[in-house]
C-alpha positions as CSV (number, residue, x, y, z in Angstrom):
1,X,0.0,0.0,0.0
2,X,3.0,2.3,-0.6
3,X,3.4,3.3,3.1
4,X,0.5,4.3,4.2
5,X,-1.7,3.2,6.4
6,X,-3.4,0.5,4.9
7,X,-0.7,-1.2,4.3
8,X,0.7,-1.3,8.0
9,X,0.4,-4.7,9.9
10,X,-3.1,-5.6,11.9
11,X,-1.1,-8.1,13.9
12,X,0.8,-7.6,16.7
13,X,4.6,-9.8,16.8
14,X,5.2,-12.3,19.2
15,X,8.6,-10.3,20.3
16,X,6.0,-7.3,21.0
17,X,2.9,-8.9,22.5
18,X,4.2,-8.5,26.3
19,X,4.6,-5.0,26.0
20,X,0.4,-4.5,25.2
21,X,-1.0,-4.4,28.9
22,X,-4.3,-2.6,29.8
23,X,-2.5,0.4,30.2
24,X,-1.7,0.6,26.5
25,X,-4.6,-0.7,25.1
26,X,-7.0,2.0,26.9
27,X,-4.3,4.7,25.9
28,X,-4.5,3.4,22.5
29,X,-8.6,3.4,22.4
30,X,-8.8,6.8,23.6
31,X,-6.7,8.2,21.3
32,X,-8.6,6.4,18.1
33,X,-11.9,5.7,18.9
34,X,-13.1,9.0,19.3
35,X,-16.3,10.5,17.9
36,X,-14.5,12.4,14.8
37,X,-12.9,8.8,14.0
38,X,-16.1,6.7,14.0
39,X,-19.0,5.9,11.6
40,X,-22.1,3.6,12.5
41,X,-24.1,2.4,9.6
42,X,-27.2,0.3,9.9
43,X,-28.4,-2.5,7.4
44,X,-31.7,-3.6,7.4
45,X,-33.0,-1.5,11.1
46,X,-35.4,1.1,10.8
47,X,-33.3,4.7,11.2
48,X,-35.2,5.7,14.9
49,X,-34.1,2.5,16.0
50,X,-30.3,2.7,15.3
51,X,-30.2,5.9,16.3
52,X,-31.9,5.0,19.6
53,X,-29.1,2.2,20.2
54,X,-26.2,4.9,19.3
55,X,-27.1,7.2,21.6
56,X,-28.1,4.5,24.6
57,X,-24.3,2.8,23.6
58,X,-22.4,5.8,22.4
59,X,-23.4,8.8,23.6
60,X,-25.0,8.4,27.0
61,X,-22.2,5.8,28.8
62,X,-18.7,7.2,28.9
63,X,-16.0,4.8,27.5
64,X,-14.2,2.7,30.5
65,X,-11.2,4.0,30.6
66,X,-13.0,7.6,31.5
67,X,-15.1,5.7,34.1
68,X,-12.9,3.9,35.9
69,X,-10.8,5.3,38.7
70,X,-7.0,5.4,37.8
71,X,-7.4,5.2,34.3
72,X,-7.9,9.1,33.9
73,X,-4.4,9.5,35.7
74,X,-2.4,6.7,33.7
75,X,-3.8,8.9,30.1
76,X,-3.4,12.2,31.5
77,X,0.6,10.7,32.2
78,X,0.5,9.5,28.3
79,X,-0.8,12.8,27.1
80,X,1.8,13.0,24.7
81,X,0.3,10.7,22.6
82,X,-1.4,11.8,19.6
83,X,-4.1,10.6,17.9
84,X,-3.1,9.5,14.2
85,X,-4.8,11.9,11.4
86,X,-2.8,10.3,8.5
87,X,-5.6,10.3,5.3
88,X,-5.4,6.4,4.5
89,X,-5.6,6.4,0.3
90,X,-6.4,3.4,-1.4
91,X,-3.8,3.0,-3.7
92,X,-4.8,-0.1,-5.4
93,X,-6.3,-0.8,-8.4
94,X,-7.4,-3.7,-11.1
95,X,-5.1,-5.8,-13.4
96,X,-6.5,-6.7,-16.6
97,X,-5.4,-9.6,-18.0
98,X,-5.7,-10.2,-22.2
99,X,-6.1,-14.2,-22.7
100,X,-6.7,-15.1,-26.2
101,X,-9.0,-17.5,-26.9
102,X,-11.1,-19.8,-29.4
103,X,-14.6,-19.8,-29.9
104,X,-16.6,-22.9,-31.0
């Protein structure tokens, strides 16, 4: 994908995994799943509905890690984390392939 970020890994690497604790994962979920970051699309349930469900899941409960006591203190010390505004670009494309062949 030419660098960006579609082309990065999805999987973690064995020599990494013991550095991901909870710490780290809610630093990382606060810093990318943010409202500005997110899109909910309903297939097949009536619009009042879905938008019921987003604002009793999304809207009206705070994520955990602003709930829960401790958390706020462990993100406020990684502060200096920013969240990722990179444009991911699809950079693909088709390949046409020209196969001559007989008709009967």
């Amino acid at each position: 994908m030419q660098d960006n970020t579609l082309g990065l890994p999805k999987l973690c690497t064995p020599e990494n995994l013991h550095k991901i604790d909870r710490d780290v994962l809610f630093a990382y979920l606060s810093q990318h799943y943010t409202p500005k970051r997110m899109v909910v699309a309903g297939v097949g349930v009536e619009h009042p509905i879905l938008v019921e469900a987003v604002q009793k899941y999304f809207v009206d409960v705070a994520p955990l890690w602003e709930s829960e006591s401790g958390m706020r203190t462990i993100l406020n010390q990684r502060k200096n984390l920013s969240c990722d505004r990179s444009v991911a670009q699809y950079t693909g494309g088709f390949v046409q392939v020209w196969i001559i062949t007989r008709f009967y």
